[in-house]
C-alpha positions in Angstrom: -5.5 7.7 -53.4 -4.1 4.7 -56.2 -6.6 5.1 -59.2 -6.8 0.9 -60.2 -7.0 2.1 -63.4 -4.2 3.1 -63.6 -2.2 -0.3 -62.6 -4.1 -1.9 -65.7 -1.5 -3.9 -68.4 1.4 -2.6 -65.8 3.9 -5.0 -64.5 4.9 -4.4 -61.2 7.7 -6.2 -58.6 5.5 -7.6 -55.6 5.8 -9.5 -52.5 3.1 -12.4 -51.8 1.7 -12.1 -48.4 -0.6 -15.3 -48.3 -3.2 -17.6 -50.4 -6.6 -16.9 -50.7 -9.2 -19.4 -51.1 -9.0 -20.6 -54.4 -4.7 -20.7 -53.4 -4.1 -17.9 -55.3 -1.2 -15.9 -54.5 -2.6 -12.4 -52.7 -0.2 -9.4 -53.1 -0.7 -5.5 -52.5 0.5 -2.6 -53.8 -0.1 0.6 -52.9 -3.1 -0.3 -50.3 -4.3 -1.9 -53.2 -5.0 -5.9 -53.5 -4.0 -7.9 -56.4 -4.8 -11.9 -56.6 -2.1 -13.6 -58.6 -2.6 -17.2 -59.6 0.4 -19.6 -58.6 2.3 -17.1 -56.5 2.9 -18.5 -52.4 3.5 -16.9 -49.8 7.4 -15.2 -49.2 8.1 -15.1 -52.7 9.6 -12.0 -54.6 7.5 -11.7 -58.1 7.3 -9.3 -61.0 3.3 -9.6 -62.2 1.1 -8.0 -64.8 -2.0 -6.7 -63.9 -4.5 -7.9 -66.4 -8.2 -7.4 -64.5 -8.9 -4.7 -62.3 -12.0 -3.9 -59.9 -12.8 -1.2 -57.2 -11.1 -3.2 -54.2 -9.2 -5.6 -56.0 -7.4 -6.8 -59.3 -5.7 -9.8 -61.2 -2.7 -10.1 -62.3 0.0 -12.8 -64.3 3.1 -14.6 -63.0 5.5 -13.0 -64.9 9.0 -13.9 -63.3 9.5 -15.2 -59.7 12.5 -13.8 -58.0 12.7 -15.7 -55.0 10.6 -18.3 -55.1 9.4 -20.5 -52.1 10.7 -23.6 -50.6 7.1 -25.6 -51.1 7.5 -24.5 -54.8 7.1 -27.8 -57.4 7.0 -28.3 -60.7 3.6 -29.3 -61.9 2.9 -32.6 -63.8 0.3 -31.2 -66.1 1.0 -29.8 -69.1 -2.3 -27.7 -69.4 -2.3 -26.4 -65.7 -0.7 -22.7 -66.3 -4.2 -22.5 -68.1 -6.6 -25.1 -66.8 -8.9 -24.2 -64.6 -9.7 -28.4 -62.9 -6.8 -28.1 -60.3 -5.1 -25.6 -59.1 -2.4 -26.4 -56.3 0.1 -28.3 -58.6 3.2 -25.6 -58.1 3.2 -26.5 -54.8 4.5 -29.9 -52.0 1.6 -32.0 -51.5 2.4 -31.6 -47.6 2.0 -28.2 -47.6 -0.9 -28.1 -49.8 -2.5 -30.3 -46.9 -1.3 -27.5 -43.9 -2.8 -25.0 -46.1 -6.2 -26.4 -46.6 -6.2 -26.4 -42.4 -5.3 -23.1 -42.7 -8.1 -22.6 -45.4 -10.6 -24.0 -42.8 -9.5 -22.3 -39.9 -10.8 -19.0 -41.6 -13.9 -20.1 -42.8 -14.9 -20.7 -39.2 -13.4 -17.6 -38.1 -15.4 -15.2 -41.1 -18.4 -17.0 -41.7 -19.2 -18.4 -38.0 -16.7 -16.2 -35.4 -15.6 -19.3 -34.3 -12.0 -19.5 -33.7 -11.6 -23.4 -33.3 -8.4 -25.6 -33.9 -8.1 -27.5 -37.0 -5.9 -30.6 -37.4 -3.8 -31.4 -40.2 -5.6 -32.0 -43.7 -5.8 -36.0 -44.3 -4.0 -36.8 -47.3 -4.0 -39.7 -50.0 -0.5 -41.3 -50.2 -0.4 -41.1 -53.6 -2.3 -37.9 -54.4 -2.1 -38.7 -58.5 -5.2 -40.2 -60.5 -7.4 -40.4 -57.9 -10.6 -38.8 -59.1 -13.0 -41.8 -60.0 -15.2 -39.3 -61.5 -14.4 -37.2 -64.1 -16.8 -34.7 -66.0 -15.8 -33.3 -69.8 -18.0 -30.0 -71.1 -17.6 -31.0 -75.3 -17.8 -27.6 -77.1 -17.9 -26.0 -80.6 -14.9 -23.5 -80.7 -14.4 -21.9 -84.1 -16.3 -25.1 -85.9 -14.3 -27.4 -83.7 -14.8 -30.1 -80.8 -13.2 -29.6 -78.0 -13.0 -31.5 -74.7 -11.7 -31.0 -71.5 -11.9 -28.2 -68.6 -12.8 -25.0 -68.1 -10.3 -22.1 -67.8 -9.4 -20.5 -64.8 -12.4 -17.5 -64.2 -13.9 -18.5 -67.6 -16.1 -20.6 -69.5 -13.8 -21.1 -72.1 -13.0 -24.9 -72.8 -8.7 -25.7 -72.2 -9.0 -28.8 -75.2 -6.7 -31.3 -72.7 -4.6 -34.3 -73.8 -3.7 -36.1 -70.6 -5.0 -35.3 -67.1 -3.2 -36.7 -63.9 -5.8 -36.2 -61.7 -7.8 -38.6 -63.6 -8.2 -41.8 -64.1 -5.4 -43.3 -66.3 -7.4 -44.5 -68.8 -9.1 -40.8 -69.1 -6.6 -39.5 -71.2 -7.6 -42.5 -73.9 -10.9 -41.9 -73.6 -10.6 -38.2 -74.6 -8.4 -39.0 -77.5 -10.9 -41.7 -78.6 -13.9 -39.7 -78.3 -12.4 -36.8 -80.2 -11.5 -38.9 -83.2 -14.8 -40.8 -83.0 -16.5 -37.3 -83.2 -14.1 -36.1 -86.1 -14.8 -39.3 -88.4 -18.6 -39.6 -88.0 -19.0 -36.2 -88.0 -20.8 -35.4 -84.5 -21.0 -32.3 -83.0 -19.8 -30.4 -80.4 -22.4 -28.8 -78.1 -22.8 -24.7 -78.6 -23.8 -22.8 -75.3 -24.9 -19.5 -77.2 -26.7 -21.2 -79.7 -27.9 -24.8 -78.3 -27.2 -26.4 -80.9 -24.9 -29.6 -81.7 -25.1 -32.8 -80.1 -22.4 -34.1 -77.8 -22.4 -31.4 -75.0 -20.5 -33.5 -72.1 -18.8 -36.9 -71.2 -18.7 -38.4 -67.9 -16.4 -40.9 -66.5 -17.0 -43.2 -63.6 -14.9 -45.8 -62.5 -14.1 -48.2 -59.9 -11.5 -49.6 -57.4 -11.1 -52.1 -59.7 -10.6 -49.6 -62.7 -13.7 -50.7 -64.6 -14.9 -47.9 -66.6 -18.7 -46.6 -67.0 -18.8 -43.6 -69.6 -21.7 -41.3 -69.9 -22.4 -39.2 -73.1 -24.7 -36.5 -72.5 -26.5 -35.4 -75.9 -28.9 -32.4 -76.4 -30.8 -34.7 -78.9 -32.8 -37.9 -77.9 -30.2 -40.2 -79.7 -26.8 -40.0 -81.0 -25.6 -41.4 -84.3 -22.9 -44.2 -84.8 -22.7 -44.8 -81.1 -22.1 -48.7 -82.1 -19.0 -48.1 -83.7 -17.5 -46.0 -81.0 -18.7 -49.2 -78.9 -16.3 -51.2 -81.0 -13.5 -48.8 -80.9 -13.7 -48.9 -76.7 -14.2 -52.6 -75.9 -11.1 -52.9 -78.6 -8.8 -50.1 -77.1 -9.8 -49.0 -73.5 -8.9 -51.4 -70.8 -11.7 -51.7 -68.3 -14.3 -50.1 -70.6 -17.7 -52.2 -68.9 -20.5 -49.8 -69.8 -21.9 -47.0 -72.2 -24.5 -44.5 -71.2 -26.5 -42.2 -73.3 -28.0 -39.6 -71.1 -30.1 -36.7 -72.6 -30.2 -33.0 -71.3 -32.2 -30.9 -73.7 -32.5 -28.1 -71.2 -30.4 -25.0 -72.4 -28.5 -24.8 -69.1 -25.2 -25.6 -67.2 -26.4 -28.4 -65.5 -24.6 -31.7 -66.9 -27.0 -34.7 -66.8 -30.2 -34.7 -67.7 -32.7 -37.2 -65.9 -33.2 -39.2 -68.7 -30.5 -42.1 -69.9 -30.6 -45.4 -71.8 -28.0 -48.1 -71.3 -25.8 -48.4 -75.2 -23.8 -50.9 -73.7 -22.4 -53.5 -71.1 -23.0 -53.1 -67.3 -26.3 -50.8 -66.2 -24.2 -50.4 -62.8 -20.8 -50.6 -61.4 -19.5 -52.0 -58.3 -17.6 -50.4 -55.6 -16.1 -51.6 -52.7 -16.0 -49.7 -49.3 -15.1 -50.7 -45.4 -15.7 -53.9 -46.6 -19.2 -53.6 -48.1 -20.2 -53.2 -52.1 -22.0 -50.4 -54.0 -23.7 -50.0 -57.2 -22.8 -47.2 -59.0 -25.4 -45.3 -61.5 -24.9 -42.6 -63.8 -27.2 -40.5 -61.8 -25.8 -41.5 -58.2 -23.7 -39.9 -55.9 -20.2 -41.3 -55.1 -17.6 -39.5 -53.2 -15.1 -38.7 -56.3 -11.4 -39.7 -54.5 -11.8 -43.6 -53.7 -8.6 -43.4 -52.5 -9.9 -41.2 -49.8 -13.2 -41.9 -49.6 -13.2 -44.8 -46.6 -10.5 -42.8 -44.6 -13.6 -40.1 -45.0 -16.1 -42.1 -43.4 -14.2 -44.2 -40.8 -13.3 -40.6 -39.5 -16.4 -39.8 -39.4 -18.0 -42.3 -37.9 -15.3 -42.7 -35.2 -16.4 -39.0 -34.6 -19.6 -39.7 -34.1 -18.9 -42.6 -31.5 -22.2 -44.7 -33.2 -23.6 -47.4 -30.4 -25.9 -50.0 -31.3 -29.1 -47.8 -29.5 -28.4 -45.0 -31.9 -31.4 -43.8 -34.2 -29.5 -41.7 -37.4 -31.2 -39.9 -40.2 -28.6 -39.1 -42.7 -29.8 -36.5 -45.0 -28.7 -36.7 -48.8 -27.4 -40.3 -48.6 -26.7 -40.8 -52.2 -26.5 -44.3 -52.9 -26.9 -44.7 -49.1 -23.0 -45.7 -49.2 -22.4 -44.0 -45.1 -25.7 -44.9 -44.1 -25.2 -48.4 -44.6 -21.6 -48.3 -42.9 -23.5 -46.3 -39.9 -26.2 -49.1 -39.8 -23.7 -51.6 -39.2 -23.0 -49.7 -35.8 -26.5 -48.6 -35.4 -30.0 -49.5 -33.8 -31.7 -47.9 -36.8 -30.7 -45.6 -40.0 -32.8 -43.9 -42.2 -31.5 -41.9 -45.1 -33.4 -39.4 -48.0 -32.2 -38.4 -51.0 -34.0 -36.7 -53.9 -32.7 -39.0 -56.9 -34.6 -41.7 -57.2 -32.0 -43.6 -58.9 -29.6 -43.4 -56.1 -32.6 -44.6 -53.8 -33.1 -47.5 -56.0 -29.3 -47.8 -55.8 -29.4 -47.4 -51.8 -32.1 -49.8 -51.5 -30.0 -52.4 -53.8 -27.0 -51.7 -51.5 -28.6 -52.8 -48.6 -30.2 -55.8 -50.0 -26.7 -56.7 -51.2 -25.2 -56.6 -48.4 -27.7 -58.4 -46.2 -28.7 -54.5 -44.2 -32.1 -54.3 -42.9 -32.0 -51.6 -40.5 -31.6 -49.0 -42.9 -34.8 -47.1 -44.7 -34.5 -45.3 -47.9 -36.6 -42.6 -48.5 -37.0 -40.4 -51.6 -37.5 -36.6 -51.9 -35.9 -33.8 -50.9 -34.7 -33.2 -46.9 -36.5 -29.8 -46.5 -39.6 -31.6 -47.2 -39.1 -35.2 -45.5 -36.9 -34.5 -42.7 -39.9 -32.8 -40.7 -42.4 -36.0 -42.4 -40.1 -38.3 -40.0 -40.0 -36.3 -37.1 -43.9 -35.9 -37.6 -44.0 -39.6 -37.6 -42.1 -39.9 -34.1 -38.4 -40.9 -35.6 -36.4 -39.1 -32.2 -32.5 -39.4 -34.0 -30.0 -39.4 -31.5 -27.2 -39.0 -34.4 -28.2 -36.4 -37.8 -25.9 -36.5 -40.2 -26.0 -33.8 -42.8 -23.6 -33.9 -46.2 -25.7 -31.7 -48.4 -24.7 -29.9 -51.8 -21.9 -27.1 -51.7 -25.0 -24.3 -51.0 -25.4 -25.8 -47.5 -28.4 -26.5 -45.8 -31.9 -24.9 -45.5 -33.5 -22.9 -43.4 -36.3 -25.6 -42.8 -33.9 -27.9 -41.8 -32.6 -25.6 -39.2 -35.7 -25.4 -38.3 -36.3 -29.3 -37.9 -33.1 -29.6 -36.3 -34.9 -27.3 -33.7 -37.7 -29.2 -33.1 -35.8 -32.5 -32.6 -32.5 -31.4 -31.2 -30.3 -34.9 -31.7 -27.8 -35.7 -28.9 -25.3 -35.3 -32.3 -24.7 -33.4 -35.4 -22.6 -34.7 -37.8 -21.7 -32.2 -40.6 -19.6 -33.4 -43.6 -18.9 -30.9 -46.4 -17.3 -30.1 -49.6 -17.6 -25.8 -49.0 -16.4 -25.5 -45.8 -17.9 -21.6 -46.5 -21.0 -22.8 -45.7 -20.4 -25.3 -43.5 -19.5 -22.8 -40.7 -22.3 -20.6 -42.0 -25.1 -23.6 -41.1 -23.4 -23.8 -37.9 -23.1 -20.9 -36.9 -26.9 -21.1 -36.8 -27.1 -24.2 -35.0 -25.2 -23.1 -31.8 -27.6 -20.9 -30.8 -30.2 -24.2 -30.3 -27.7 -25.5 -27.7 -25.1 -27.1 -29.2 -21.5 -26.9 -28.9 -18.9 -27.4 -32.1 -16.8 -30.5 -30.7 -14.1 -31.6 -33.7 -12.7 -30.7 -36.6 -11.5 -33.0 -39.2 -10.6 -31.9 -43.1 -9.9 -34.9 -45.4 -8.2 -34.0 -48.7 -10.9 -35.7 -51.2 -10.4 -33.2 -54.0 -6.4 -33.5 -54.1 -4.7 -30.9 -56.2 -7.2 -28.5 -55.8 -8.5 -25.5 -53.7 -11.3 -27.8 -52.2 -11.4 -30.0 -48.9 -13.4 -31.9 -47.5 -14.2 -30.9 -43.7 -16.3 -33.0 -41.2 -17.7 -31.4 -38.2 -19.1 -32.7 -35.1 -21.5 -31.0 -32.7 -22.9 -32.2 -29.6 -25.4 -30.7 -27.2 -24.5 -28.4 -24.7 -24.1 -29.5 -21.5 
């Protein structure tokens, strides 16, 4: 039997068999399985073997022999290293069959569903499309650096240009850093919490104005009108400066305190012809590319009519609920942030909506308040946080049993987890639909529909 030891530092001639989830190449020799990052499927490798467990190991791209027909050349210059995409090496086409594929398997592991899922929705142009954009600042060897997180580490890859981003991203970084290096402020350090500057957070718009977020450990940050100057002079779009303040030694990025430095308190943003304001605390889908062809599917899905009572549960800045409500008898959405109630409520207003109710706090809690109250939805909609969904709610789902589930998700794991559990209260799994909204990456978006069983 192979001792896995024994492959350690040894570089061995392999054939890729498939991808796994995070589209890593997966290999085996001997019986024994060995992940290697940017390999695909068919091709004829030598690899290192760098990381090895009991079942499984890592190991590097050395050489590729044969290498696949799907095989590109990746734009970014950081991406053999960087762990914020990681699907670059290969056709944008395929990446879309292969995030099907991706799907398709989640069902089949996590819910024993074998069901039949369509080809991936793609962007047309699948380059800077992230409108949001999140930079951990750390102290490495008494320097700042920014950018993204290597792959399986928490090691900071200090990037130069991004082209997933934004364009004006790349800028930004370079302006911050010298901003930082002039007045002297410091980088964030996880062991010790100490420094000041710990992340930055881009937001912008369809028409490329630009909100940026510092998050400090401390309650203020020094010379923060002088790096005002520097962006109104040299960032085109820059509309709005943020201070938000996260003294919690932690990995979560914003804290729930911020002040407005400069310009605009909130952005707009345009979808299926209606506007949203966008907060630094608020939820926005992050590809605005992507991010109508997301909910038109969706809602076409759902097959809304005009008698239709919907609850959609973590609404954000109540972006779908308002496009449901324009199909709807009656919406009502809860979300835990208050700012992205007082954002949803805003929305509304704006857009002259008055069937929609915004309710704040957290769905495990008020979902079963508006069921107690007599709400009967014929359509739930669910797009919760990558963990999935509660037992509670499963429970309220239970009590109520909607004519409809809609399900959108950005971990398709546990999408087919949750409904896996909601089958058994009589409903059937009716569609399938991924939508790539994190393009270049192992991630998809995947929105399910369910429908009582007849």
């Amino acid at each position: 039997m192979l001792n896995p030891n024994s492959l350690k530092n040894k570089e061995l001639r392999l054939q890729c068999l498939r991808l796994g989830s995070n589209l890593e190449g997966v290999a085996s020799h001997e019986g024994y399985t060995l992940f290697v990052n940017n390999a695909l499927p068919g091709e004829d490798i030598f690899a290192r073997v760098e990381k090895v467990e009991k079942r499984y190991g890592y190991a590097k791209l050395l050489q590729i022999r044969s290498a696949s027909s799907h095989r590109t050349v990746p734009q970014c210059e950081h991406y053999a290293y960087c762990g914020g995409c990681s699907a670059q090496h290969m056709d944008y086409d395929y990446q879309l069959t292969v995030k099907s594929a991706l799907v398709k398997d989640y069902f089949y592991k996590n819910a024993k569903l074998n069901v039949d899922v369509p080809k991936t929705l793609g962007a047309k142009d699948p380059w800077y499309s992230r409108n949001k954009t999140s930079l951990p600042v750390r102290e490495v060897d008494g320097k700042a650096r920014i950018g993204f997180y290597r792959k399986r580490s928490h090691h900071i890859v200090d990037i130069a240009h991004c082209p997933i981003a934004h364009t004006q991203v790349s800028n930004i970084i370079g302006l911050i850093r010298r901003w930082m290096h002039d007045y002297c402020i410091s980088a964030y350090n996880e062991q010790k919490h100490t420094g000041m500057l710990r992340h930055i957070v881009i937001r912008n718009n369809s028409d490329s104005e630009i909100m940026i977020v510092l998050v400090s450990k401390d309650n203020a940050l020094p010379y923060t009108n002088e790096l005002i100057a520097e962006l109104k002079e040299k960032i085109n779009g820059f509309v709005s400066l943020y201070l938000n303040i996260n003294t919690q030694q932690n990995n979560v990025i914003l804290g729930q305190d911020h002040q407005l430095l400069y310009g605009k308190s909130v952005l707009q943003q345009k979808i299926c012809d209606l506007s949203f304001e966008i907060s630094p605390l608020s939820f926005m889908q992050v590809n605005g590319k992507l991010t109508e062809t997301l909910y038109q599917t969706a809602i076409e899905m759902a097959n809304i009519g005009k008698d239709d009572v919907c609850i959609d549960a973590y609404c954000g800045a109540g972006t779908i609920s308002l496009i449901l409500a324009r199909h709807a008898k009656k919406v009502y959405g809860i979300e835990v942030i208050r700012d992205a109630i007082n954002n949803a409520n805003n929305n509304a207003v704006k857009n002259h909506i008055y069937n929609a109710e915004f309710i704040c706090g957290t769905v495990e809690q008020e979902l079963p308040k508006l069921i107690q109250k007599g709400v009967v939805p014929n359509v739930l909609l669910l797009d919760p946080p990558r963990k999935g969904i509660e037992a509670s709610i499963i429970s309220a789902i239970a009590d109520t049993l909607p004519d409809k589930i809609l399900y959108i998700s950005c971990n398709p794991a546990t999408q087919a987890r949750d409904i896996a559990l909601m089958l058994p209260l009589g409903y059937e799994l009716q569609k399938v639909q991924p939508v790539d909204m994190f393009c270049m990456s192992s991630e998809v978006e995947s929105i399910c529909l369910l429908s009582k069983s007849h």
